[in-house]
Structure formats: C-alpha cells, structure tokens
N, C-alpha and C positions, 0 to 999 in steps of 0.2 A: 704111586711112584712109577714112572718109565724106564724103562731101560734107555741108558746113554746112547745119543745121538740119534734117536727116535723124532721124527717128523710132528709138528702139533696137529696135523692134518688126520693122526692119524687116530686123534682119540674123539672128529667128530664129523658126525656120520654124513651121508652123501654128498651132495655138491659142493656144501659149507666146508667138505675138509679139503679140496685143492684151493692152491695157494692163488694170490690176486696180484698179480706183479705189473699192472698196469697202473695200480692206484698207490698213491705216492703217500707214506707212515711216519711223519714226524715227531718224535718225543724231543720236550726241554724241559731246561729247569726252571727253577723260579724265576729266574734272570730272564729268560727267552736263549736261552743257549743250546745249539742243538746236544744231545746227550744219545740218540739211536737216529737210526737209519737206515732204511729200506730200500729193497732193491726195484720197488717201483720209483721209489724216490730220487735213486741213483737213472732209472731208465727217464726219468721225467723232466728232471731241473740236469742231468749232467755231473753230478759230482761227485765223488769217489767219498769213501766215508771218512777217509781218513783227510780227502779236504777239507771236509763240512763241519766236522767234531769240534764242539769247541766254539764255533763261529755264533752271532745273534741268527735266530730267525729270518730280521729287516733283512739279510744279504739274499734272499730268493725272493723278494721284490725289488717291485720298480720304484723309482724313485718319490714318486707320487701314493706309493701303496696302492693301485688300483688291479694290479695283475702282476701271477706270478713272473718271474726273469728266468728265463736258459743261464746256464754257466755261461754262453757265448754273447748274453746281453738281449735276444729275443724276447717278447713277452710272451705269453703264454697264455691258449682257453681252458681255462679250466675250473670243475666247481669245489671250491674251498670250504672247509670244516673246521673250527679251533675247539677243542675242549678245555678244559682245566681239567686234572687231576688231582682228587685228593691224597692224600697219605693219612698215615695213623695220628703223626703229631700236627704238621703243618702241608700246607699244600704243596702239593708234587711237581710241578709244571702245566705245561699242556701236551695235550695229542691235537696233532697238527694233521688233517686229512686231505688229498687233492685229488679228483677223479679228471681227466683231461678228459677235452670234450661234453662236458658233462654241460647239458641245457638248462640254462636258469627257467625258474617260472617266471610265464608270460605275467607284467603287472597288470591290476585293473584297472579302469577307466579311472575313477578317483583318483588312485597313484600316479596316473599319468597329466590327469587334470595339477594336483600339487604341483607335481615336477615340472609342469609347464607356467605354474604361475610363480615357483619360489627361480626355476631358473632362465627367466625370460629374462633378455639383455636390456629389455624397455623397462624404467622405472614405472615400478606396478603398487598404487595403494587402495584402498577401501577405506573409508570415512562414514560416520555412522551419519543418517539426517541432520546433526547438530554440528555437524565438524570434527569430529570425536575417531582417534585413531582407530582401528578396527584390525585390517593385516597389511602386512608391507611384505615385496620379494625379498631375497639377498641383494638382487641391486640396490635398493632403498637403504635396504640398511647398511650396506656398505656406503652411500653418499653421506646419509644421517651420520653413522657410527654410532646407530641406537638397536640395539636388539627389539624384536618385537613386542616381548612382552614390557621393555623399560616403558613404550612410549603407548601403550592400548589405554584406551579411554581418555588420553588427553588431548589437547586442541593443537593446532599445528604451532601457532604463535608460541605455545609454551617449552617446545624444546627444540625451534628454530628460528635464531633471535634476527635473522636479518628479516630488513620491514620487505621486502619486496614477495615474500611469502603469504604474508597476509591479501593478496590479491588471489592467489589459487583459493586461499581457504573462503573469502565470499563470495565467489565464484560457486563452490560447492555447496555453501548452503542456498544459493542461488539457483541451480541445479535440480537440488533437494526440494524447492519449493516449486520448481517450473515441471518438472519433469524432462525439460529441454535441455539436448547437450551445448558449451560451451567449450570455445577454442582460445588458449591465450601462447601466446610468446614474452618468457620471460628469462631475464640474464642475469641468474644470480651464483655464488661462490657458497658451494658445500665443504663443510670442513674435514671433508677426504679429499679437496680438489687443491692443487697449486691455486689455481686462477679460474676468476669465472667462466661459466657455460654460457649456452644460448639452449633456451630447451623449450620445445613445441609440445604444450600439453593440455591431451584431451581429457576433460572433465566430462563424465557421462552419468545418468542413471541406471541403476541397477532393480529393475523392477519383478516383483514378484508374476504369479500367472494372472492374476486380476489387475495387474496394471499400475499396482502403490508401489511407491518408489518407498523401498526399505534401507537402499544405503546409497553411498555415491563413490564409482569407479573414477581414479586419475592413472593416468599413462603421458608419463615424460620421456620424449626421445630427446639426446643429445643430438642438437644441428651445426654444433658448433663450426664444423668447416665449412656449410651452407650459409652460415650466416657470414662466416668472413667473407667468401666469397660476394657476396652480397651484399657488406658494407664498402668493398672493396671496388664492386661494378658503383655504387653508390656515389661514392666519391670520386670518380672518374667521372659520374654523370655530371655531378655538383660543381669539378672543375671546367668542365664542356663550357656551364653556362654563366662562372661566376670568375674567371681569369681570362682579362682578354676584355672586360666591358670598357676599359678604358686606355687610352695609347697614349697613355705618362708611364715611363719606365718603373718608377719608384710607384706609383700606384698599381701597376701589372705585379710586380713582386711584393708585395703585401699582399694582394688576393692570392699569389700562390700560398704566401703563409697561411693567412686564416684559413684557406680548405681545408689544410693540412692539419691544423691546430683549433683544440686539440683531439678532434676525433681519431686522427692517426698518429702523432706525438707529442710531446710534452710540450715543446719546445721547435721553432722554424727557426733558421737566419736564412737570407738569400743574401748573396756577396757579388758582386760585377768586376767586371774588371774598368778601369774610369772612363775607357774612350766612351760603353758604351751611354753613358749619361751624354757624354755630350753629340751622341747620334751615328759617330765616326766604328770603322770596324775595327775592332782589337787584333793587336797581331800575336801568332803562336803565344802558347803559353810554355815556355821554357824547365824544365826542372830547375829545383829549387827553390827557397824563399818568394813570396808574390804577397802583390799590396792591391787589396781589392777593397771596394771602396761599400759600404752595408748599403743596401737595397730596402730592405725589412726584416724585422723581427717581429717574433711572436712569442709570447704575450707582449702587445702592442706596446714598442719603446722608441718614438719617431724622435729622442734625442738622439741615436745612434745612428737616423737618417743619413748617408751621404759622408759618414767620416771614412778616413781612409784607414786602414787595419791591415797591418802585416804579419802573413801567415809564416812560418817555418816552414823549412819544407820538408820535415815529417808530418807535416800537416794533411789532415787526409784531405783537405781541401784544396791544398797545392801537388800532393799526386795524381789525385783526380783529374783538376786540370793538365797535370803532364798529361798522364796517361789518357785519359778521355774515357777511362772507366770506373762507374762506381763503386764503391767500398761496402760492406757492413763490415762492424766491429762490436767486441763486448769491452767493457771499458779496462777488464784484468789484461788485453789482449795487450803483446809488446808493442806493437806499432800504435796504442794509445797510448802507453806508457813511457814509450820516447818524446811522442807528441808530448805531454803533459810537464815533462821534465824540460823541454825547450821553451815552452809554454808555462809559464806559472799561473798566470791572467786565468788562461781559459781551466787548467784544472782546478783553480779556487771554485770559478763559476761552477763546474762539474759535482764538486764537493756540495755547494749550496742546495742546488738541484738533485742530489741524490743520482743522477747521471748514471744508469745501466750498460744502455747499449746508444752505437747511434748509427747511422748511414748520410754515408758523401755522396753526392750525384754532382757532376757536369751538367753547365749549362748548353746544351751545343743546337746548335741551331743553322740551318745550310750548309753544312759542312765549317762554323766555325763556334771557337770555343767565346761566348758571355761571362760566364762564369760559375758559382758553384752554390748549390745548396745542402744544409746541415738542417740534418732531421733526430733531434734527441728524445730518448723517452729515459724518465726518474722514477720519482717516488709515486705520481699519480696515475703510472701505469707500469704494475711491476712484470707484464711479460715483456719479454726481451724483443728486439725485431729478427723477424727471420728471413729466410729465404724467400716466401714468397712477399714479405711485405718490401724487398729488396724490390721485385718486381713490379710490384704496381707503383712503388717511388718513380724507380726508371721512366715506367710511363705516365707518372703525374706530371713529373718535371719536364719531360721530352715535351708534352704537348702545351706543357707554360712557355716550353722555351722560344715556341713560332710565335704565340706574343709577344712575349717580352722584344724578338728581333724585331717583327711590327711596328713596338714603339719606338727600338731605338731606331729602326727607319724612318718610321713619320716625325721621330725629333730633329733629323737631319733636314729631311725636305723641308718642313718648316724653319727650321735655322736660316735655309738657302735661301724661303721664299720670303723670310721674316728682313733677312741683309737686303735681299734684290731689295723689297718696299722700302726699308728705310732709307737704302742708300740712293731710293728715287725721287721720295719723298724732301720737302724744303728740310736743312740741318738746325737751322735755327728761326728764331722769327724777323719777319722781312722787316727793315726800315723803311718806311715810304712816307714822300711827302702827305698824301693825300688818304693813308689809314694808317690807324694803330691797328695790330694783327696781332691773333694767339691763336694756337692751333693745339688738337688732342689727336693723336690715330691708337686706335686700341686694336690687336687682331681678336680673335674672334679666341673665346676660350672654349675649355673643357677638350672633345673629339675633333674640333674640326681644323680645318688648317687655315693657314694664311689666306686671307681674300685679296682684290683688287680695287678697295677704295682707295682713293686720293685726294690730293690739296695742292691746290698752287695759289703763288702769288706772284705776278707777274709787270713790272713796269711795263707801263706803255709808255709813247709818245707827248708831252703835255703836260707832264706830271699825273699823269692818270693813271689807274691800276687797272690789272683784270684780275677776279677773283674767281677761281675755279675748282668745283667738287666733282669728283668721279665716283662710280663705282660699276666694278667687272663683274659680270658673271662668273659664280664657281668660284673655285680655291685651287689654293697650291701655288709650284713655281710657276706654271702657265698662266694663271689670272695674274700672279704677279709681272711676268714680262706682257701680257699684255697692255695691262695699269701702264706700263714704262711706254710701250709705243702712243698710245693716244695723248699721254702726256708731253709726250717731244712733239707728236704731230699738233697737239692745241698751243704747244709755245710755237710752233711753225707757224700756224694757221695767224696768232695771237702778232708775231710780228709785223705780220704783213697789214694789220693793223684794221680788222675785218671787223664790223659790228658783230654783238652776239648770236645773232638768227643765221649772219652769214656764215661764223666759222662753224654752227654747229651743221647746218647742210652741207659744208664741206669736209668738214669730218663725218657725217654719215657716211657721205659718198666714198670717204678712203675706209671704211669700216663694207661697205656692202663689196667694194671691188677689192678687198681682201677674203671676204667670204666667198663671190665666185671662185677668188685663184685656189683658195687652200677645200672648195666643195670637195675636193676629190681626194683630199689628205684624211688618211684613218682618227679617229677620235669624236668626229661628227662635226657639230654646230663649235664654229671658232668659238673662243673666250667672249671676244670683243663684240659680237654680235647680241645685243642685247641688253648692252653698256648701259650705263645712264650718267650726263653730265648734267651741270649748269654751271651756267659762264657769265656774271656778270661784269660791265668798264664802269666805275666812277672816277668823275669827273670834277675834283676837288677847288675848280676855278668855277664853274657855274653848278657846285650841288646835285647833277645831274646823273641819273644810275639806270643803266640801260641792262636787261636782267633776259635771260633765255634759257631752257631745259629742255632735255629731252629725254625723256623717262626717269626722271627725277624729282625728289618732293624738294617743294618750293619752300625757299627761308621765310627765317623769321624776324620781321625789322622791330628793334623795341625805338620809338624814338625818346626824344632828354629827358621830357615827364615820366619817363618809365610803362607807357603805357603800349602793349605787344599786340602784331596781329601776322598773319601768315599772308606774304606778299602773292596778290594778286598776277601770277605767271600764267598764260594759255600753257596748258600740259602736252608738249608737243611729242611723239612716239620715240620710243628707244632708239637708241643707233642701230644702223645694218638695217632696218627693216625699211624704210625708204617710202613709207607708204602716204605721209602727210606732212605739207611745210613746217618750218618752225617758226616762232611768231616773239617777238621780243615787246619788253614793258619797259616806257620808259617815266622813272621816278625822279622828286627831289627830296634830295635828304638831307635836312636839316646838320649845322656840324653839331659833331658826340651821339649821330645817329649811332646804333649796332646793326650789325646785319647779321646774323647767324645762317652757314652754310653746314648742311649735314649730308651725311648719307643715310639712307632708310634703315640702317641695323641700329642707330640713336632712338626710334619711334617704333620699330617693330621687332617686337617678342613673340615666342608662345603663348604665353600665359595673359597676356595683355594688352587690351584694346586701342587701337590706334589713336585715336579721339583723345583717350584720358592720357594717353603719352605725352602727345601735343599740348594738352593743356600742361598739364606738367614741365613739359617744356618752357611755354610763353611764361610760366608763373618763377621759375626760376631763373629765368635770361632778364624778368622786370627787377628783381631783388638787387638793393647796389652792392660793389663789390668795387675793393680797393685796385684791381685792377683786372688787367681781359685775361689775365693765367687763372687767378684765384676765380673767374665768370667761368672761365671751362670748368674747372673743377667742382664747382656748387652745379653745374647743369649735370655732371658725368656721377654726381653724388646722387642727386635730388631723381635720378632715372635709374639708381642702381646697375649699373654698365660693369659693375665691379663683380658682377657674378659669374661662374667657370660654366655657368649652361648658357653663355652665348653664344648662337654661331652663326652670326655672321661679326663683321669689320665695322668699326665707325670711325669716319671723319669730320672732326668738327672744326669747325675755321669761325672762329668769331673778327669781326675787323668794326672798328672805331672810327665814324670819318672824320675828316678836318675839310675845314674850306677856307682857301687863300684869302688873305683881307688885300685890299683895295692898293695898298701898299707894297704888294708883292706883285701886281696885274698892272699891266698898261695899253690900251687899247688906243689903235686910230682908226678910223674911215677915209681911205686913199680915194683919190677920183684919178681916173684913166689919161693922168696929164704926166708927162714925163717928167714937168718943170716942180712936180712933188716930191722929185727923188732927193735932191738936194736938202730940203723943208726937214722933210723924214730923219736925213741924217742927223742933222739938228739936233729936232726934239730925242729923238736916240741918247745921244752923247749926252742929253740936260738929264737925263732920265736917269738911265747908266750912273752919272755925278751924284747925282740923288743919291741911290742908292749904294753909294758909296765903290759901284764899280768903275771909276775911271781910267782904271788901267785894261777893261777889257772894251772900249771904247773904241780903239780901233779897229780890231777884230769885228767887233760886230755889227760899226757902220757899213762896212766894206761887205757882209753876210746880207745886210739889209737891203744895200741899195743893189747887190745882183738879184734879189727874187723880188724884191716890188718891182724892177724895172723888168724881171721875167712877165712878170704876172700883169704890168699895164703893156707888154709890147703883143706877147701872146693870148691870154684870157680874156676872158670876160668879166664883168666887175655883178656886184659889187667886189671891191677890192678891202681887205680890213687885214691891219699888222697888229700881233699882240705879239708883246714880251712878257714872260714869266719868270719871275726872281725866283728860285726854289733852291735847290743842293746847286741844280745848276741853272745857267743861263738858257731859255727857249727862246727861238724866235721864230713864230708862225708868220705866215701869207696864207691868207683864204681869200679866193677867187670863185669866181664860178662857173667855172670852166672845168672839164673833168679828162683834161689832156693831159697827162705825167708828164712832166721833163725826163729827159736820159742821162745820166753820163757818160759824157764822150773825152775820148784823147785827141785836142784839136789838132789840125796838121802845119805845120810853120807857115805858111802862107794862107791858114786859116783866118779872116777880120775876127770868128765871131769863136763861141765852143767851146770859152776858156772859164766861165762863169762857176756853174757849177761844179768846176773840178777844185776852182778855188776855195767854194766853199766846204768842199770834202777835205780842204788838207787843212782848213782855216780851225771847223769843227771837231769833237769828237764822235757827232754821227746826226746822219740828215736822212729825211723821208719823205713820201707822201702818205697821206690820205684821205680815202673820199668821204664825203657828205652829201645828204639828201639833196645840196642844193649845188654840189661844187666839189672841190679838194682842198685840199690845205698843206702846203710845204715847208718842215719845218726844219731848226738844226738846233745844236745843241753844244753849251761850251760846258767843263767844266770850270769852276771859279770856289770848290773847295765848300765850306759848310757856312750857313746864311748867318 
C-alpha cells in the first residue's frame, strides 16, 4: 500500500519512473468507448477528458481510418498500438497507444513487390500454361467481382460468360506455347462496369532463369477515351469520303445517315425544308411549327422519302432551326416532354425504340439554314449521348451540310439547263409532208449535268425537210445556251436554203469568229468550239438525200426490207477548228426508208465497246415496230440508256420518208419563147382543175406567168416549171442562170418592177435557190390539207 496521492513513478526505479506525456494512453470498454485519458492524449489529439469520456474511439480518426484526427480535424503522424485487455470474467476493452512521430518500419522488397502488383491501377493477372487462373490485383477483382481465391485454377471462359473473352484466353495459351508476347484490343462489358470498355491488353510470358515459360502475364489498360476519340476522328474520316459522292439531295442525306448509323446512333432522320429539293434557297426559318419535308432515314425507310412532316414548335428540330443551335437532351428532359405531349406520332415512335437520349443539329450551310437532323440512341446503345458526342455531330453535320448545298445548287443549275434544252428543243413531233419523225433527248444521268445535244426539224422549200443533230461540248447552262445559238444559227443558215456542206462551213465560220471574239473571255475554249453537227435535206418529190457532218457519227439507214447499215458520210472536222472542207453525200431513199440521227452518248459508254453498240444499234432499228415512238424506245431499251452512270446527253431523231406519187407532181420543159407564157397558163388551170384546186386558179396562173416570163426574159434555159400539190401549193421556175431577182417598190412611172411584188402579196412566201446547175424560184400558197 502507498500513501495517498503518491506518484506511480515513485515505486519504480530510474528512468522508467518519470512520466511520458508525449505518448498518447487510451483505455475502452468493450463497446470501444473511451473509459481513461491521458494527458499525453489530451497533449496529442486535443481533447479535454471530459469531451472525450464516453465518445467511440472511430471519433480520433479519420474517416477512412488511415490516421489519427486533431480535435481541429488535421490528421496526424503517428505510431499506433491497440491491445485488448482481459479481465477476470470477461474481456476488459483495449489499450489504445500513440507515439507521435514515431517511424514506421521500412517494408521489404517482397512487400513492396505485393503492394505494387495488388495496387497497380492496370488490370494485372497470372494464368497458369493451360489457361488456369493463378493471381489477379484488386483491379481485377473488383471488374470480375470474383475474389481471388473463388476463381484460382479455373479457366477464364468459366466465370466470364461473355464470348469476347475467350479471345484473350487463346491468346495466352498461344503465348504459353510460343513463348512470344501478343497484343489485342478488345471491347467488352464487366459486371462492375455500367457500359463497355475499350481495353489494350498485353499478354506476355513469364519465364523462369533457363528460359521455360512457367505461366503467362495479362495487363489490361482502360483506353476507353482513346478509343472514342478515335472512333470519333474515324467517323469524320468515313464521312470525308462517303457524303458528298453523289449531287442528288436525297441521296447526299442518306449517306449522312448511314455514317452515322449505327456506329454513332440508333437511329438518323435528315428533314429539309422543300425549296431545297427543288434546288431554290429556303427562306429564314421563323419560330414556331415548320413542315420539312424527310430527306432519309435510318434504318433504311425510303417509303418516308420526300413526305412532308410537320414539326411543333417544341420540337427540338423547329428550335434548332429557329435558333441555329444544336440541342442534346435526355428523353426525362421537359423540353422532350412538352415535345412528346404535342407530338403523340413521334413519342409512340420513342416508346418502340426504347429512346434514351437524342441530339438536334442544323442544317446550315453559307450562312443559310437547309434544315435539321435527329440523332437518336435506345435500347441497342444504352450510354447516353454526351457532350462531346454533341461535338463531333456538330461537325459531321457541318461538313454534310456543303454537300447537301452542292446538291441543291447542282439541282438548280440543272433544272435551268434542263428548261433552257427543252424549251429549245422541237415541243412535239414535226408534221411533214415528206417524213414521219419521232425524237428521244435523255440528259445525261447520275453526277453530271445537262449537255448540249440537239434535234431539229426543219421545213424547207419544196416540200423538203432538213434533218439536224447537234452535240456541244461540256455541260451545264453554258452548253446549254450554246446548243440554242447554233441552233437558230442552222435555222438561219437552213433558210437561206444552203446545201448541207455549205451551211455546215458557214456555221463553222460563225463558230471560229466567235472563238476569236470571246479568246480573251475567262473560262478558256468556248462551248461551241468543238461542236459536232450533221445536217441532212430530203427530198420527198425525187427520193433524194443530201447528208454532211462535222465531227459527228454518221446515221444509220434501215431500208423497207429491214436490212441496216451505217451511211457512208466523209467525216469532216468539228466545228471552230476550221482546218478541212466539208464534203456532202448524196442518196436515194426508197419511200418507208428510216434514217436514224444520234449523238455519240447513244454508242459510247465506259464500259462498252463502240463496235458492239453499233451493232446493237442497226439490230434493233431492223426489228419492226408499230410505229417510230415505240422504234425509239426498243433502240433507247435494247442499249440500256436507262442507266444513272450516263454522262453524257442523247439525241435520237428517227424520220420515216415518204415520196410524192405522180399525182401530186407536175412537171414542164419551157423553151425561151415568150409565146409559152400564155400555153403555160393553160395547162396550169387544166392541172389546178384536176386536182380539184380550181379556185386557186387564178392566183397561181398570174404567179406563174410573172416568173417563167422572169426567167425566159432574164435567164438562161434550160427553163422547167414544177407544181407541187402537198399541205400547200408550190410553184418552182428552175433556170440556169444563177442571177436572184430582188424585190423592189416600183416607182409610178415605173413600165416594169411590179412583178415580183405581186407575187409576194399573191403568196404566203417566195425564194430562191441555187443549184449545181442554175436556181430555182419558188412561192407558195396555202390551200389548207390535201
């Protein structure tokens, strides 16, 4: 026993009996409650005894239990001690010790080897030669949510049911046999993860000091942001080269779909607004309701092709277009929730589809708004879209959207150039006495634009026709206004009533003196410079068919027997180039001849030899056909013209001849005697009666005896008068003499002068023209249908 208030210090001997007031003394109970308290304990942690008494232990750590806490919330270095205390009956608590300061031991190389492989942040395992689990870190097992010992000695396939794992595992026995490491990328979903990874993992061997591979090491890094990044540059690159290959509106927004679908969303729509299908620019898009018209969908639904759809205008696709800024949204979001309640249509859709999240984008393109695309992801991609996938949308659709304007500009121009050709083009087919005519013009499909072939049909003089094919260099509105001038300048050339070798060197010549004027105009080499025509005149009173070209493939005549060949024309040089004559051919063609005129994109393709077109050609212009529409169409079948990778133009002119029977022709041989002018009249009038024209009788004696009396006073003979019964009355004078007559306004004391005026106001139109041997003047009455 001690005497009261005696020091414990003082019953033990040297250093051991002063007191330690550095080191912190904790007693509890069984609970952990503290029960004593020391005044190093109070110097150490802060707390008065009478705060502490009573409290758990937990309250002088931190929240993690890794170090002690200050009353003021600091952590604390210090080396910690816990005992248990027994008692007599049951256990006493513990003694709780803390020396501040106090240095832990330094661990050893093994320990630190562990602690380096259980808490490496790379998924770390060991697999025996056979595939056979061995150790896994806490990473691992926290992916798995297998402790190590559940899953030691078994195969990976048996406690990780998705298949995409069985590629690491023969991998590693692969490994295990080579002694070689192996590198894979694979994207699979662990059942600690929301959503799949992307994870880069190295399979390696683990060899002992003689070199036998004993087991086999894997290290999985998550690359997951690497990877999106790089599915993300991926798909940007995909759209570079697969939006944009074609300049059809509705085919430009489908490829932006399918990029898009479904490696980035469930689900595409693209929506336009209408002008731009028909090429024209949309004006602002206004707040409020808007009616856009579907472009594409994805997964591929081209029945919704082109209908028009009216959005609300909680629609994120009608604010977008207000605003000109795009949306993400989650589907709980209000502003889908208004949508959907204004919308029944499209939340049903939403419903079917499981419909997460989704993003609106603007179509905008040169500062003006196309319209809007809708990017949904559901059930078959359950993360959500986020911010940055907000980002790359932005710019998938930004750089669809200089496409898509591309197209609707090239659908304009072609609209323009496709009006100008038609509306230059003959509207229907021509009536003539002297051919049945049917014509096909197809422009050029798929990329390219309108060209500059053409067709004419053209009365002449006589009852005669001229038959004429063109084709321009190049495309667009300029081949097309070109097309238009050579065409008025061959009806010019055509009136003046020029054989075919001559108008076509006179239309070179207006083709080369328009290339001097315009050398010096930006764009380079004119249109027209390089043209190719042919021009032939039949001549339905003597069968007669005078044919010329100039860089142009020569027709094909079938005649009545059906049997075809390609009409012998000298192939004279393109227009503008000027460098050799042209040279005409002259034929006769039986009546119910064909003559087929084309331009060279009817016989020349890619893919296929010129030769075998041709013959193709002659074999189906021989096949009969109930008339010359259904013959274009079996020749525009039988060459497959119907397909969108043409580019260029075809013009096909098919013409049927006829030839006047004997009954419709009347021929004299005049001699240079005045006293025949009288005679002439005559047989006229007997003739006229014939033909049951007696009321045009005097009109046309009085037409007849001023030009035979021209032509015995002034010409040279021989002299020969023909009348031709057709739609209308002709009456020719051929002389041989190649002097015009004029006409003049005589003067009141003029004898003579009055002739030919007469017969300008007697006729509906009167002419010359020349011949190899002479001229020929003719006029013309109307007298209504034969």
């Amino acid at each position: 026993m001690t005497e009261s208030g005696a020091s414990f210090s003082q019953f033990l001997p040297g250093p051991l009996g002063s007191p330690h007031d550095t080191a912190a003394v904790v007693v509890t109970d069984a609970e952990g409650r503290v029960t004593h308290w020391s005044s190093g304990a109070q110097s150490l942690l802060g707390y008065a005894l009478e705060e502490i008494l009573g409290r758990p232990l937990a309250d002088i750590f931190t929240a993690d239990g890794a170090a002690l806490r200050h009353r003021d919330g600091h952590s604390l270095d210090a080396q910690v001690l816990m005992s248990p205390l027994q008692g007599s009956e049951r256990q006493g608590g513990f003694l709780f010790t803390a020396v501040p300061g106090a240095s832990v031991e330094q661990p050893g190389p093994d320990e630190l080897m562990r602690w380096m492989f259980d808490q490496n942040p790379v998924a770390l395992s060991i697999v025996d030669c056979e595939g056979r689990a061995l150790r896994q870190n806490q990473k691992v097992a926290w992916l798995i949510d297998y402790r190590e010992q559940e899953i030691r000695g078994r195969l990976m396939a048996e406690f990780l049911e998705d298949r995409k794992f069985e590629e690491p595992q023969q991998r590693a026995l692969r490994v295990a046999a080579t002694g070689q490491p192996e590198f894979i990328e694979n994207f699979v979903k662990f059942s600690s993860e929301p959503t799949a990874h992307a994870w880069a993992v190295d399979i390696f061997p683990l060899k002992d000091s003689t070199g036998r591979v004993r087991a086999v090491g894997m290290a999985a890094h998550d690359y997951s942001e690497l990877y999106g990044s790089r599915e993300r540059l991926a798909l940007l690159s995909e759209a570079r080269t697969r939006i944009g290959t074609s300049l059809d509106v509705a085919d430009t927004a489908r490829e932006l779909a399918e990029v898009a679908m479904p490696r980035f969303a469930d689900m595409v729509s693209v929506d336009l607004l209408g002008a731009v299908f028909e090429g024209d620019l949309p004006a602002s898009a206004l707040p409020g309701p808007v009616v856009l018209r579907r472009a594409a969908l994805a997964p591929c639904d081209r029945t919704d092709v082109g209908v028009a759809l009216r959005h609300p205008a909680s629609s994120p696709l009608a604010r977008c277009l207000a605003t000109g800024q795009a949306e993400l949204h989650h589907i709980s979001d209000p502003e889908v929730v208004r949508w959907f309640a204004d919308d029944p249509a499209q939340a049903a859709q939403a419903r079917v589809y499981g419909i997460h999240s989704l993003i609106a984008v603007p179509i905008r393109a040169r500062g003006t708004t196309l319209g809007a695309a809708l990017f949904l992801r559901g059930g078959h991609t359950p993360e959500p879209f986020t911010a940055n996938d907000l980002v790359i949308t932005e710019d998938l659709v930004a750089r669809a959207s200089i496409c898509l304007d591309n197209a609707r500009r090239f659908a304009r121009e072609r609209g323009i150039a496709l009006g100008l050709q038609r509306a230059l083009l003959p509207q229907s087919p021509s009536v003539h006495p002297a051919v049945e005519t049917a014509a096909r013009y197809l422009p050029a499909g798929g990329e390219a634009e309108v060209g500059g072939d053409w067709f004419d049909v053209i009365a002449l003089p006589g009852a005669r026709v001229g038959l004429v094919v063109g084709d321009v260099v190049g495309h667009g509105i300029r081949a097309s206004a070109t097309m238009g001038r050579l065409r008025t300048a061959v009806r010019t050339l055509a009136d003046v009533d020029l054989p075919p070798d001559e108008l076509l060197t006179h239309l070179d010549d207006i083709v080369t003196h328009t290339a001097d004027r315009d050398s010096d105009a930006p764009g380079g080499i004119p249109s027209d410079v390089g043209a190719g025509c042919l021009y032939a005149i039949y001549d339905p009173v003597s069968g007669s068919c005078s044919l010329a070209r100039a860089g142009h493939p020569a027709p094909v005549l079938v005649h009545p027997d059906g049997t075809t060949h390609m009409v012998d024309i000298p192939a004279g040089p393109p227009l503008g180039l000027g460098s050799l004559p042209f040279e005409a051919t002259e034929l006769t063609l039986p009546a119910g001849s064909v003559l087929a005129l084309f331009t060279d994109g009817l016989i020349e393709t890619r893919d296929a030899d010129v030769g075998d077109r041709l013959d193709t050609l002659c074999h189906a212009l021989s096949q009969p056909a109930p008339s010359l529409d259904a013959l274009c169409d079996s020749v525009l079948g039988a060459l497959h013209t119907d397909s969108g990778a043409r580019t260029d133009d075809i013009a096909l002119l098919v013409a049927r001849t006829r030839v006047l029977d004997e009954h419709q022709v009347a021929c004299w041989d005049l001699p240079r005697d005045p006293a025949v002018v009288a005679e002439t009249r005559k047989q006229v009038g007997d003739r006229l009666t014939a033909w049951g024209l007696k009321e045009a009788a005097f009109t046309t004696e009085l037409v007849v005896s001023e030009l035979v009396t021209n032509a015995i006073r002034y010409a040279t003979g021989p002299i020969r008068l023909q009348l031709i019964k057709e739609q209308s009355l002709i009456c020719e004078v051929c002389d041989g003499s190649s002097t015009s007559p004029h006409l003049r306004r005589a003067r009141p004391n003029d004898e003579g002068g009055r002739g030919l005026f007469l017969v300008a106001q007697l006729t509906e139109r009167w002419g010359t023209r020349y011949t190899s041997t002479g001229k020929i003047i003719w006029a013309e009455q109307p007298i209504g249908k034969p």
